[in-house]
Each structure stands twice: as C-alpha cells, then as structure tokens.
C-alpha positions as CSV (number, residue, x, y, z in Angstrom):
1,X,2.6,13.1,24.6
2,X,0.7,14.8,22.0
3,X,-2.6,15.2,20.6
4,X,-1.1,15.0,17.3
5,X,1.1,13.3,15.0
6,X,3.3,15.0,12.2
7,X,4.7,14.1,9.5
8,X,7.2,15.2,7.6
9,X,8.5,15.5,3.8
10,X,10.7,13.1,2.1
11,X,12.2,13.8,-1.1
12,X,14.8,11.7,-3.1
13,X,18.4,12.7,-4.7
14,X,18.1,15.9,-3.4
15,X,14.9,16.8,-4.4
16,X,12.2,19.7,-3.8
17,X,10.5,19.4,-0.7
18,X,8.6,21.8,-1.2
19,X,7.2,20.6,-4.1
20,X,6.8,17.1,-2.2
21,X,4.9,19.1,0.2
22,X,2.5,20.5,-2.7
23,X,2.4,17.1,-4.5
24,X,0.9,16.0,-0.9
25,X,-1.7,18.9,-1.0
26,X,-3.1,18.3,-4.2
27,X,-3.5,14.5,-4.3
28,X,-4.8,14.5,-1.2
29,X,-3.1,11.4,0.2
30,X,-0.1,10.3,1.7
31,X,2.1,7.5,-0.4
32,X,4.3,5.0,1.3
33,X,8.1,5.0,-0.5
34,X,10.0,2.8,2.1
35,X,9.4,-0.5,4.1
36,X,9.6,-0.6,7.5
37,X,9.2,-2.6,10.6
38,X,11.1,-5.8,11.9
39,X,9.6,-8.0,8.4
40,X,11.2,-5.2,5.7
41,X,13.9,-8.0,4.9
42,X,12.1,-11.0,5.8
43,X,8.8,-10.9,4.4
44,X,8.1,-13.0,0.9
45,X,6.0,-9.4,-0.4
46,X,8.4,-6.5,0.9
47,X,6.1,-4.2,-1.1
48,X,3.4,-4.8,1.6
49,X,5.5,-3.6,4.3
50,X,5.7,-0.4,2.7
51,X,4.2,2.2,5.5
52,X,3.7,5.9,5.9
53,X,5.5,7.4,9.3
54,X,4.4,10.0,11.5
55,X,5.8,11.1,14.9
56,X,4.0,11.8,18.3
57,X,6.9,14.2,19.7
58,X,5.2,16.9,21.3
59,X,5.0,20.6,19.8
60,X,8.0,22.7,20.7
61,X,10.6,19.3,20.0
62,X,10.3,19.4,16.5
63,X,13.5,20.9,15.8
64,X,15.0,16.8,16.2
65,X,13.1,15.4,13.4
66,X,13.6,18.8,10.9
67,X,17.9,18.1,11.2
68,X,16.8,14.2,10.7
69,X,14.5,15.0,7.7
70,X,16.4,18.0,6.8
71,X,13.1,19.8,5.9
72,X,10.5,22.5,7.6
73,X,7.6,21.0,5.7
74,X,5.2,18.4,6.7
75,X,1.4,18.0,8.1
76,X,-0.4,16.8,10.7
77,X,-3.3,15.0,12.0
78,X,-5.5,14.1,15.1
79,X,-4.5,11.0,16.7
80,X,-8.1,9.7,16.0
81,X,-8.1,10.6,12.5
82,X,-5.1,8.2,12.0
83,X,-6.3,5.3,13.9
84,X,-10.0,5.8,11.9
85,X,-7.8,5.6,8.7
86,X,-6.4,2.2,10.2
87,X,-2.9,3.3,11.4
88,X,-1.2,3.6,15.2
89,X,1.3,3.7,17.4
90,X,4.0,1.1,16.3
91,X,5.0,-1.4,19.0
92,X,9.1,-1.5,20.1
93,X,10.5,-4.9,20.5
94,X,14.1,-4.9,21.8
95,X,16.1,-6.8,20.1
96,X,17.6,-10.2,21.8
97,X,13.9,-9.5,24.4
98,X,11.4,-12.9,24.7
99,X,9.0,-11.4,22.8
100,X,11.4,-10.2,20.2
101,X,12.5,-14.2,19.9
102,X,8.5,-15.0,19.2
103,X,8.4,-12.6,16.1
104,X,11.6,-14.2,14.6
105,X,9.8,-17.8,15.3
106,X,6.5,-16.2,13.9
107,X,8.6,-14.6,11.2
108,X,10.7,-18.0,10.0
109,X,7.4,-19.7,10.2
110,X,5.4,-17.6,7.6
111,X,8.4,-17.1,5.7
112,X,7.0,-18.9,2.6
113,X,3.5,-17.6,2.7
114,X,2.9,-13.6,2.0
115,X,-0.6,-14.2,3.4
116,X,0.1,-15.4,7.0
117,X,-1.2,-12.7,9.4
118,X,2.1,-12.1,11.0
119,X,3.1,-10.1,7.7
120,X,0.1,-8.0,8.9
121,X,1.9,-6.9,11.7
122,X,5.3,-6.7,11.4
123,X,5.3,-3.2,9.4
124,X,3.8,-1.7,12.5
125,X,6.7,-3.5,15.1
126,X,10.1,-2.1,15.4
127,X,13.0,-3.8,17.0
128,X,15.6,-0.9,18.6
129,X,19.2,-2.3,19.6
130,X,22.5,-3.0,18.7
131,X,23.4,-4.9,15.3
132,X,26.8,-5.6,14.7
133,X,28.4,-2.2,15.0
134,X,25.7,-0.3,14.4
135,X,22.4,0.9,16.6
136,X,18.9,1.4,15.4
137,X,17.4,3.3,18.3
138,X,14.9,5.4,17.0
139,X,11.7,5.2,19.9
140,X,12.5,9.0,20.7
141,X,10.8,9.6,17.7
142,X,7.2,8.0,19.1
143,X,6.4,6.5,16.2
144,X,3.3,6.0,14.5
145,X,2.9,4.6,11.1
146,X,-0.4,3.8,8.3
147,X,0.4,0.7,5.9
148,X,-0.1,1.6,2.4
149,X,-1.6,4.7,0.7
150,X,-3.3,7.0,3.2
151,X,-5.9,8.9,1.4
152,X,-7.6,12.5,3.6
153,X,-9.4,15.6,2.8
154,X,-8.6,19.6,3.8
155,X,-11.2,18.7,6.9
156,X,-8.8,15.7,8.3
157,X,-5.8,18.0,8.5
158,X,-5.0,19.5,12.0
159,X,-2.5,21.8,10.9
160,X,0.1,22.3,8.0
161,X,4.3,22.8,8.9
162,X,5.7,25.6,6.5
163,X,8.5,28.1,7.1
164,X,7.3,30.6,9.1
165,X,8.3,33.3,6.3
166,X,6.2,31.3,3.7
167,X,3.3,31.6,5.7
168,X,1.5,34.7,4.0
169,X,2.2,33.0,0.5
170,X,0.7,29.7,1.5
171,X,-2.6,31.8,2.8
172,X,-2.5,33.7,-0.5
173,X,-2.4,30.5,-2.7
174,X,-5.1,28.9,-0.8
175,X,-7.1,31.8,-1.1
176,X,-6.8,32.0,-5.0
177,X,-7.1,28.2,-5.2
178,X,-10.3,28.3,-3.6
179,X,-11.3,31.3,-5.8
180,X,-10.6,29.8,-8.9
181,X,-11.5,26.7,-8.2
182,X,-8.1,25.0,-8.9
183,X,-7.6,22.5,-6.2
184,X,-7.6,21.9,-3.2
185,X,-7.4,24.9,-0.4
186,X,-6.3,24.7,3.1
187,X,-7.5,26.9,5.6
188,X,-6.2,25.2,8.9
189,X,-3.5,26.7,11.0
190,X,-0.2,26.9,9.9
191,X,2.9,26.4,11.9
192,X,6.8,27.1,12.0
193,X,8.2,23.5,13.5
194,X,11.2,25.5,14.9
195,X,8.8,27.8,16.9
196,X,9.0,27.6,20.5
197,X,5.9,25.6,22.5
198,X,4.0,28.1,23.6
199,X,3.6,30.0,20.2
200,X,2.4,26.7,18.2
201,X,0.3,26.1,20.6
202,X,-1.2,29.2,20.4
203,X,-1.4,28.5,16.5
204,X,-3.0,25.6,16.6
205,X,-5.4,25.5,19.2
C-alpha cells in the first residue's frame, strides 16, 4: 500500500504532543507505553508485550488516524528500515478462526512460562472481531509494530508529520540546532498529514 509506515504521537492526560513529538527527536528512539497483540492479558510478563505501532495507510488517508490519535504530529520510516530494526507487518487472526483456536491452545500452554516462544509472537498478532458487545476491528489501519524500544538516527527517518503552518519554524530550529550544535537536526522532508496525495507525494519524493 505504501512505501512507508507512520507513526504518530501519543501523549497522556491531555498532554503536549508536540513536545512528545520533540521528546522523540532528541532521544532518538521510539519508546513503547502500551501492550498489544492477542497475549497483552495473557502473558505471565505483560511488560514484554509492550510494542511501538506504525501504520502502512497510504499518503493522502491520513486524515483517519489524526481524528483517532487526535494529533498532526508523527514520523516515518522506510518499510526496510523497520524490518532491519526487527519489526513488521503484524498478522490478523479472526477471532473464533482455526488458527485463532491454535494461539489460545499455544497461549494456555505457555501460560506459566514467560520464556516460551509463543510470547515472542503474540505482540505482533492481533485478533479483530466481536467481544461481547464490543468490536475490535482495527486492520484498516495496516498495522505494523517494533517490540520494545526502537532506537534510529536523522538518516533512518523518511519524513517528519508537522502542521503545515509549523513547517518554516521546524526548518528554522533545525537549522540553529545544527549551528550550535545542540542536538539533533532534521533535514528530511516535511509533511502536512491532511494534505491531499499528490502534494505529499510531491514532498516526499
């Protein structure tokens, strides 16, 4: 669908994004704060399941995951670059499916044992369906996802997400960051994830 995979800011209790988003910049890595996958409430070390999340939606459909995130700022990365750093495409296994059956079965049977390799793979599995009265059906978003603490440098990022109108600032602060040798300074495109296609595109490549 993409070449790329963005993601996007999280804060907590209402936090700055933005500063999330500059936080991210100058420690040069990308912390987990959630669990995920079809283990987060069955594995014996829920801290191991703790994954960072990115999204293979295609340029010019971002405006789905900015109302879901409820922020404009994020960053993004080669497809390669991800998979290099040990991450991928999660796998979708429908509830109530065979092969959603034989992860509860592998699941039950490595309950006791946080080193059984099943606990290896469940952060990277999601199970989309209908639970009780609820439904988790989130495979829109083309999930990818890196386990643990994903460490890069300004040469690994494709591209950076910033409100448009923030753009000439950002350039500016990475110009005088470089200058003074202050931290790290990004010089890769940036991009508005409400523009239309054909205009990050023209950004970015």
């Amino acid at each position: 669908m993409s070449d790329f995979v963005v993601h996007f800011t999280t804060t907590k209790d209402g936090g700055d994004d933005h500063k999330t988003m500059m936080s991210i910049y100058a420690s040069r890595q990308l912390k987990p704060r959630s669990a995920f996958g079809i283990g987060t409430k069955k594995a014996p070390a829920a801290s191991e399941q703790k994954a960072v999340c990115f999204s293979e939606i295609p340029p010019g459909e971002w405006d789905r995951l900015v109302q879901r995130r409820e922020t404009k700022y994020g960053i993004a990365f080669k497809k390669e670059f991800v998979i290099s750093a040990g991450g991928g495409l999660i796998w979708y296994a429908w509830k109530d499916t065979p092969h959603w059956q034989t992860l509860q079965e592998l699941m039950s049977a490595g309950s006791a044992d946080p080193s059984n390799p099943i606990w290896r793979l469940t952060p990277m599995i999601d199970a989309p369906g209908e639970y009780g009265t609820k439904k988790y059906m989130f495979d829109w978003e083309r999930e990818w996802r890196h386990v643990g603490v994903m460490p890069f440098q300004e040469q690994d990022v494709a591209f950076l997400l910033i409100p448009g109108e923030l753009h000439s600032a950002a350039n500016s602060f990475f110009i005088d960051a470089k200058a003074d040798n202050i931290g790290p300074a990004y010089f890769c495109p940036l991009v508005d994830p409400l523009w239309p296609r054909e205009r990050i595109l023209e950004a970015i490549e």
